[in-house]
VOBATI-108001 format. One record per residue (C-alpha): residue number from 0; residue in one letter; x, y, z. Coordinates in steps of 0.001 Angstrom, whole numbers, plus 500000, padded with zeros to 6 digits. Last residue first. Layout:
BEGIN
{NUM, A, {X, Y, Z}}
...
//
This chain:
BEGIN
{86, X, {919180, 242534, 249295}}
{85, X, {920293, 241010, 252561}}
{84, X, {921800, 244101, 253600}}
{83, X, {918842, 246066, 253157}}
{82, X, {917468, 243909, 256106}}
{81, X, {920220, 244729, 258386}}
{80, X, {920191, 248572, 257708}}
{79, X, {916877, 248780, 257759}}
{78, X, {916491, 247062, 261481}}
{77, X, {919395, 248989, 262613}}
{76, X, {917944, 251966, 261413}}
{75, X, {914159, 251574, 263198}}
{74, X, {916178, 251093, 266819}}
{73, X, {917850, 253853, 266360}}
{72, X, {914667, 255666, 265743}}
{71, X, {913082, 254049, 268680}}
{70, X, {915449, 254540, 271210}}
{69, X, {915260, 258606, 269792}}
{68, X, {911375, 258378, 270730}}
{67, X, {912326, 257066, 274064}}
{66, X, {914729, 259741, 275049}}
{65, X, {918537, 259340, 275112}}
{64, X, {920553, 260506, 277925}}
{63, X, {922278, 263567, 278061}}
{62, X, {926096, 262562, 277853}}
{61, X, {928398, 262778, 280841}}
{60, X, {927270, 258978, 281907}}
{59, X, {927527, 257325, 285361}}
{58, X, {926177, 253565, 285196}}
{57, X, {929741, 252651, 286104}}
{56, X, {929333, 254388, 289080}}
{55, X, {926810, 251468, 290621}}
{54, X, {929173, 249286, 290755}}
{53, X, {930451, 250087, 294434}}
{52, X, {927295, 251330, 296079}}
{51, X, {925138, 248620, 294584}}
{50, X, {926649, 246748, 297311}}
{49, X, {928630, 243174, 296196}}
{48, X, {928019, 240178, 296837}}
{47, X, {930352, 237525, 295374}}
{46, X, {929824, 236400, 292012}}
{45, X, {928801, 233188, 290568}}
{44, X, {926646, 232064, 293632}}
{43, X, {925676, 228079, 293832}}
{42, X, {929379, 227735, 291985}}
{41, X, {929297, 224634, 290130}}
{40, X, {930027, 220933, 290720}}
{39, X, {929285, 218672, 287975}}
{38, X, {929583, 214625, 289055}}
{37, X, {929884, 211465, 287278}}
{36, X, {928233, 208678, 284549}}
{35, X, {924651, 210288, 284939}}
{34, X, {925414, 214006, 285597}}
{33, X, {924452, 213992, 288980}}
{32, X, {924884, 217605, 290164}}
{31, X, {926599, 219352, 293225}}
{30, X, {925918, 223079, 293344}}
{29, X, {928309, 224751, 295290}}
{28, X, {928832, 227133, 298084}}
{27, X, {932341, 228638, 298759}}
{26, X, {932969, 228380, 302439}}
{25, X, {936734, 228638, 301561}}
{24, X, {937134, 230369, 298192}}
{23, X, {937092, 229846, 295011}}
{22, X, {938174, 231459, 292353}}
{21, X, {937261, 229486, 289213}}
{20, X, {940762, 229297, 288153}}
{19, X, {942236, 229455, 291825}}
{18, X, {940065, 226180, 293002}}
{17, X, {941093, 224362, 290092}}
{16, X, {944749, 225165, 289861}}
{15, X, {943989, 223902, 294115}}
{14, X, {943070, 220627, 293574}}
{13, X, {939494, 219937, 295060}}
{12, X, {939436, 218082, 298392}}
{11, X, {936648, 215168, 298904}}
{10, X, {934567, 214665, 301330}}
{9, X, {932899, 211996, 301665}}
{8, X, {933631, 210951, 305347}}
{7, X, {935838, 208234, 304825}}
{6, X, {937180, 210512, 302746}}
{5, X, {936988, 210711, 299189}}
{4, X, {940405, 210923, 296956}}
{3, X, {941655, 213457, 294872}}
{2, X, {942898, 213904, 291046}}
{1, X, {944058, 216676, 288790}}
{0, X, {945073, 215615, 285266}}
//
């Protein structure tokens, strides 16, 4: 079990396995929460920022993409298939 203590100025210093497994940082924001019988502290951002320029070539695809009308067919299959499944 981790543990700290509070300052005399409230702060308190969070154990460093913790800090690493959620990685955080120093200036990480985060959410502090009164859960009744103790504290919940999450991160106010999940992810760091990040420009569209650097994910955005995942979204790259070699196929044609797919038209409405063939969304909807697919669409119309899975549903049969599912419910015929039940039979």
């Amino acid at each position: 079990m981790n543990t700290t203590k509070l300052s005399s100025k409230g702060q308190v210093i969070i154990p460093k396995p913790i800090r690493t497994a959620h990685r955080w940082e120093p200036g990480q924001e985060l959410e502090v929460i009164d859960t009744g019988d103790g504290v919940l502290l999450k991160s106010k951002t999940p992810f760091p920022k990040t420009p569209i320029e650097e994910v955005a070539g995942c979204l790259a695809s070699a196929e044609k993409p797919k038209t409405l009308e063939e969304m909807e067919q697919a669409i119309r299959r899975g549903v049969i298939e599912r419910f015929d499944d039940r039979g």
